[in-house]
N, C-alpha and C positions, 0 to 999 in steps of 0.2 A: 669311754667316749659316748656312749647311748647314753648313758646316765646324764652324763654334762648336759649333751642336748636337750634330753627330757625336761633336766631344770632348767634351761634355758628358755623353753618353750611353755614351762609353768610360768614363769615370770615377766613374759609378754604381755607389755600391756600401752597405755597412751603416752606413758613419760616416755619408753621406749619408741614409741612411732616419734613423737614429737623432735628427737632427736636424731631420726634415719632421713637425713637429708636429701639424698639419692632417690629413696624408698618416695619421698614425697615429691619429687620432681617427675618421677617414674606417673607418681598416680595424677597429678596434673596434666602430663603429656597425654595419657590414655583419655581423659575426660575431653583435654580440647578436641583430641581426632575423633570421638565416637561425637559428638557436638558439629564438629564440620560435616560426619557423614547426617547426620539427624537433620540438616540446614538444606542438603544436596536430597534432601525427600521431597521436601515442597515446591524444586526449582523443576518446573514442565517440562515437556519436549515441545519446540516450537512446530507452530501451525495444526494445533489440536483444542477443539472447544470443549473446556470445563465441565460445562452444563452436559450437551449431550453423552461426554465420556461418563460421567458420574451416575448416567440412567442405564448406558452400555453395563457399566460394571455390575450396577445392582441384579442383572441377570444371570452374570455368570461368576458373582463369588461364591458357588455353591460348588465350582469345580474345581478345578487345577489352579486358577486363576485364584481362588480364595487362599489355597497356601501358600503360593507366591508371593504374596500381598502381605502374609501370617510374618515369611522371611522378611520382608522388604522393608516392613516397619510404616504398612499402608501406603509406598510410593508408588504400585501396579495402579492401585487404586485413583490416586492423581496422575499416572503416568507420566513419575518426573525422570529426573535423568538417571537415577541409581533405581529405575525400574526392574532391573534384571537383579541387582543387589551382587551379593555373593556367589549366588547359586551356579553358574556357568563354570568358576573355579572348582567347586565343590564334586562340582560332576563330572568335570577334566579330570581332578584328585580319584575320584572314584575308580573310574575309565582306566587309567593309569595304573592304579593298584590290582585292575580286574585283568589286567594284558600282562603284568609282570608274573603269571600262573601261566601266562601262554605264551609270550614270545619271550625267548632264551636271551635275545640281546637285552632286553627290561633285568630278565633275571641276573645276569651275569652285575648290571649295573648297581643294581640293588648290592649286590654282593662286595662292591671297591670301597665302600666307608663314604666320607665327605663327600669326593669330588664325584662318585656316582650317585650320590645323592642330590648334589648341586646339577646334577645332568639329564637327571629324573625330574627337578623344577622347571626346570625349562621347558622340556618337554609336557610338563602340565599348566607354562605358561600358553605354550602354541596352542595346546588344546584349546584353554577360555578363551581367548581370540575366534577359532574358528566356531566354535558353541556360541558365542557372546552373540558375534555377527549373524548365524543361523537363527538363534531367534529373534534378536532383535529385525532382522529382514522377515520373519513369519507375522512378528508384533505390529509390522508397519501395512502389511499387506491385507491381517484382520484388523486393524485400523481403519483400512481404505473402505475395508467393506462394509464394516459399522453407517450407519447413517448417519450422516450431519456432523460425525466427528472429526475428520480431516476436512480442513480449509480446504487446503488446495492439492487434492490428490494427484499423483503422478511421477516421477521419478527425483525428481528433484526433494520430494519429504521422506521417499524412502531413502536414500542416501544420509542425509541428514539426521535419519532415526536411527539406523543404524551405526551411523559414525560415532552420534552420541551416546546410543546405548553402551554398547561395547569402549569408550571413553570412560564411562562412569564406570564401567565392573574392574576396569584395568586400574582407574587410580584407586575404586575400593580393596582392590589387591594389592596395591603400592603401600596403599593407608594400614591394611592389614599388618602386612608386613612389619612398618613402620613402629607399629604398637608391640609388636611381639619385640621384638630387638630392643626399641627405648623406653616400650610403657611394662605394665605388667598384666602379665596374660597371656593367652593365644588370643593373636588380633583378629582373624577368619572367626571364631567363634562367636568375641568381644562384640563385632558387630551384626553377627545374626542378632544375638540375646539381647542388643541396644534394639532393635527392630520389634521382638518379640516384646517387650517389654513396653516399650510407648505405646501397643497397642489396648494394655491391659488397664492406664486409667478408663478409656472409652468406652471399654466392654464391661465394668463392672460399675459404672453411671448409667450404662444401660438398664444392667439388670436390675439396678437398686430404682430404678424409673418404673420399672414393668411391676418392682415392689408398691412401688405408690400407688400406683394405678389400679392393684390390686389382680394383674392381670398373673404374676404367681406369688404364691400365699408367703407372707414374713417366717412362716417355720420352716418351708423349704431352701429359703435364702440362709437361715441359721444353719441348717443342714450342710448346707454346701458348703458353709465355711469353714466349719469344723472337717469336714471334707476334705477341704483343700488341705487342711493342716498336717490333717492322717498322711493323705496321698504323698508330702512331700517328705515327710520324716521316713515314707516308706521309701520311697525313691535314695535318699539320703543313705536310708540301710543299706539298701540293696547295691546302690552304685560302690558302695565302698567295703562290700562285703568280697571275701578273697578264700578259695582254696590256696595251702601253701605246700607244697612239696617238699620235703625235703630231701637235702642233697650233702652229702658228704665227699670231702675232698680230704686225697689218704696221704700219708704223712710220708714228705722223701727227706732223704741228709742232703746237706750239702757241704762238703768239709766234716767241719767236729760237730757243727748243729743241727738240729730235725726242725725243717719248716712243714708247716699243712697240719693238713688233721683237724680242719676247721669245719663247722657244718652250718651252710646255708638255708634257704630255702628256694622254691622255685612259686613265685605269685600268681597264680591262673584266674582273672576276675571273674564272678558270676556273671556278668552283661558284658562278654566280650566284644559285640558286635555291636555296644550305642546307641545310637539312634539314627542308624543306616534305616536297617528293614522297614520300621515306621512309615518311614518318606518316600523309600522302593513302592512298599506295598498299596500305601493310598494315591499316589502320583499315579499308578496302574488302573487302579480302581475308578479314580477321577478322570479319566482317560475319556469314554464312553459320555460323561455328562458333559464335556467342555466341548464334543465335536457336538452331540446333540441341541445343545446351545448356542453355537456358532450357526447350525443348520436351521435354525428359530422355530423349531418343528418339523420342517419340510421333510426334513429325512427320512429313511425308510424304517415300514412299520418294524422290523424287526429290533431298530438301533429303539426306536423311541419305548420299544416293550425293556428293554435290558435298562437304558436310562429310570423307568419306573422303579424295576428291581432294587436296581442298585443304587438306589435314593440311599441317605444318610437316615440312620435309625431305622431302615429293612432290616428283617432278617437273613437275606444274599449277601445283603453289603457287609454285615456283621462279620457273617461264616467265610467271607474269601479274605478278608480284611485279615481276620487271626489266621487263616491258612497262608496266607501269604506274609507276613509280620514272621510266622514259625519257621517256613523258607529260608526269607533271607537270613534270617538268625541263623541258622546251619550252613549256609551259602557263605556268607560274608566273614561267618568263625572262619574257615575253612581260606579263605584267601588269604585275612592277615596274620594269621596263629599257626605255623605248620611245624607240627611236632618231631617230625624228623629231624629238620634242619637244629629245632634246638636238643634233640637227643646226640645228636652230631656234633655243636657245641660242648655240652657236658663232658663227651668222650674226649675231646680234642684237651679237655682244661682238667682231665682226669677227674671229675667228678661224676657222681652215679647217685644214683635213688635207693637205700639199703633194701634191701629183698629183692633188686630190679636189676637182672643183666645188662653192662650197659651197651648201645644200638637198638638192634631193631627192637627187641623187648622193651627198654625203655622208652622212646618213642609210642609203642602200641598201648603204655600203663599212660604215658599224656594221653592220649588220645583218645583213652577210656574214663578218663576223668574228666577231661576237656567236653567230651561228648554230656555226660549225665549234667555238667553244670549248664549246657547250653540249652538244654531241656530245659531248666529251670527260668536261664533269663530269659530263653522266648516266652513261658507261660507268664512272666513277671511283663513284659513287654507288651503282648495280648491284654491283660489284664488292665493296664495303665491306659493304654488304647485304645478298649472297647469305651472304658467308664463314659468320656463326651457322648459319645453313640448314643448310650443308654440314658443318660442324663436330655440330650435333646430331643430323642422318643421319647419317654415319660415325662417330663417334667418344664419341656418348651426354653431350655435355658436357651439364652441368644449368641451365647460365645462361647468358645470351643476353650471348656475347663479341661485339663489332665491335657493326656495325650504327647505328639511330640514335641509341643511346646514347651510343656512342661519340665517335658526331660532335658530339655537343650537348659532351660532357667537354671535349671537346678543345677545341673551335671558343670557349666562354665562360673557357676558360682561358686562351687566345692573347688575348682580348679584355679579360680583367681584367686580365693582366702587364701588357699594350700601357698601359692607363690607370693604372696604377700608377707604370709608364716615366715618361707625361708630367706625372704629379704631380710625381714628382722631377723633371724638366727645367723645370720651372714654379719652383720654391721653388730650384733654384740657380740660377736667372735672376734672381730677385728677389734674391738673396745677392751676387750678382754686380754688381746693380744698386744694391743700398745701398753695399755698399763703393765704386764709383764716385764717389756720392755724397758718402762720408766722405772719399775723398782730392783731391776739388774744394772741399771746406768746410775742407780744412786747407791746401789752397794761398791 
């Protein structure tokens, strides 16, 4: 059967798409919906002027507000209706997964299959709801405050900013959804990476601009590019780079026959934790320059000495950036991946790790394994994260190369081919299987 597939998946190619009827209805659907949410970027929130928002901004894309924007697919920026984007859901999802280590009723739900899973959505629906609303009411209120930016401040624009904000995160959660089920993909992903991506022709006309201008040298631009190449085929390595465990399952009768005896593996990825820590770590860090910002200096000298520090390409910003990046990476392994629960598994399905008693021994050899590889993807993480840092210290690049951007491009591209792969291996299985059938109806 591996073998079939293998040939299967050698022989993939455009006569084969052109044929997967499904498969191309699949990838229309996903294009119109990331196309509706791309349309819902440039539609504003009413009773806010353009002009003064657009000068507001230019002060504080350097904070919280710049990543945001990074997500949003430049809507913070025009503050249109899908301002908030995704990210409300994202942080419920989080929240949610961070409470099911600590409240028993989460864990128990986790544990029912489907319908506690379908019980656990919900409940990460309520959450974006109340997050959506909490910010979008914080966004309306630093609206008020901005100058000249709200027409007509007072309660009647924050209601109305709030309704809409959180309008827009709920149907980009509807739309999500929608994509995962009809299109191909994870739809929450689909449309960050549609955000991050429209921002990338304008940043790289930027920099081929600042090339003309002479203001950085044509061999540094070559550098970078080739750069970029490395960076991504490392990325590529790495994200789909796996310890595999193996696991052997022992051989019982049943009747005259002996089933088992079969040996599996167990897949422990090197970058368990994605690209959580990234977003934890600089959302923490950006924290200090987005109040500083908001404060337009006035603040106390203490905050505006920390705000210097912690500028982008310090050496503070650098050292807490990977300190913190390193955290959550052991932090966030440690939520989704517990070793117990699957040495627990293996015992229940009679399988064991050969050298490895199985329970609590097997469990403490995950978890000593699990440990040294997360060593490795936080220093692979750090790595990928620092590079923009250093690039915009040294060398004045104007947009933010590597980092979690990149890894989001990468990591939902690897994962949309992969499912696109098993559409096609799906519909020449079935092709495979009707003709079977037609040459058993003519014998």
């Amino acid at each position: 059967m591996a073998s079939a597939a293998e040939q299967l998946a050698a022989n993939l190619n455009f006569a084969a798409f052109a044929k997967a009827d499904e498969l191309k209805k699949r990838i229309w659907f996903t294009l119109g919906a990331l196309i509706i949410y791309r349309l819902g970027t440039y539609i504003p929130l009413p009773g806010i002027d353009p002009a003064a928002l657009a000068q507001v901004f230019k002060q504080q894309q350097s904070g919280i507000l710049g990543i945001f924007d990074m997500f949003a697919g430049g809507a913070v920026g025009r503050m249109a209706i899908f301002a908030l984007a995704i990210m409300p859901y994202i942080s419920s999802s989080i929240i949610i997964q961070l409470m099911t280590s600590v409240s028993k009723h989460l864990e128990a739900l986790k544990k029912e299959g489907e319908q506690g899973r379908k019980t656990i959505n919900q409940y990460t629906r309520y959450g974006t709801v109340i997050l959506a609303a909490l910010q979008g009411y914080g966004i309306a209120v630093g609206l008020e405050g901005a100058q000249h930016v709200v027409i007509d401040p007072g309660m009647f624009f924050r209601a109305t900013t709030v309704i809409t904000l959180v309008g827009g995160t709920m149907f980009l959660m509807w739309l999500g959804e929608q994509i995962t089920s009809r299109g191909v993909g994870n739809g929450i992903s689909l449309i960050i990476f549609a955000g991050i991506v429209a921002q990338l022709p304008h940043a790289i006309a930027g920099t081929l601009e600042l090339g003309r201008q002479g203001a950085i040298a044509t061999g540094v631009i070559i550098f970078l590019t080739f750069m970029v190449v490395a960076v991504i085929m490392a990325i590529v390595f790495i994200e789909r780079a796996q310890r595999r465990l193996i696991v052997q399952y022992p051989k019982r009768q049943v009747g005259n026959k002996m089933y088992g005896g079969d040996s599996s593996h167990l897949p422990l990825k090197l970058n368990t934790s994605g690209v959580i820590p990234p977003i934890f770590a600089s959302s923490l860090l950006l924290l200090p320059i987005t109040i500083a910002n908001f404060t337009a200096g006035q603040g106390p000298d203490w905050l505006n000495t920390i705000t210097a520090l912690l500028g982008h390409g310090q050496p503070l910003y650098m050292a807490f950036y990977a300190a913190g990046i390193i955290f959550f990476s052991f932090f966030y392994t440690a939520i989704v991946f517990n070793p117990k629960d699957t040495a627990d598994n293996l015992k229940k399905y009679g399988g064991f790790i050969p050298g490895i008693r199985p329970g609590e021994r097997t469990a403490n050899y995950i978890d000593y394994v699990l440990t040294r590889l997360t060593v490795l993807g936080a220093l692979y993480l750090t790595l990928v994260c620092l590079l923009p840092e250093f690039l915009i210290s040294q060398y004045k690049v104007p947009f933010y190369f590597g980092g979690t951007s990149l890894l989001i491009v990468v990591s939902v591209t690897m994962d949309t081919v992969a499912q696109i792969q098993s559409h096609l291996l799906a519909h020449q299985y079935e092709g495979l299987i009707k003709k079977s059938k037609l040459r058993g109806a003519r014998r």
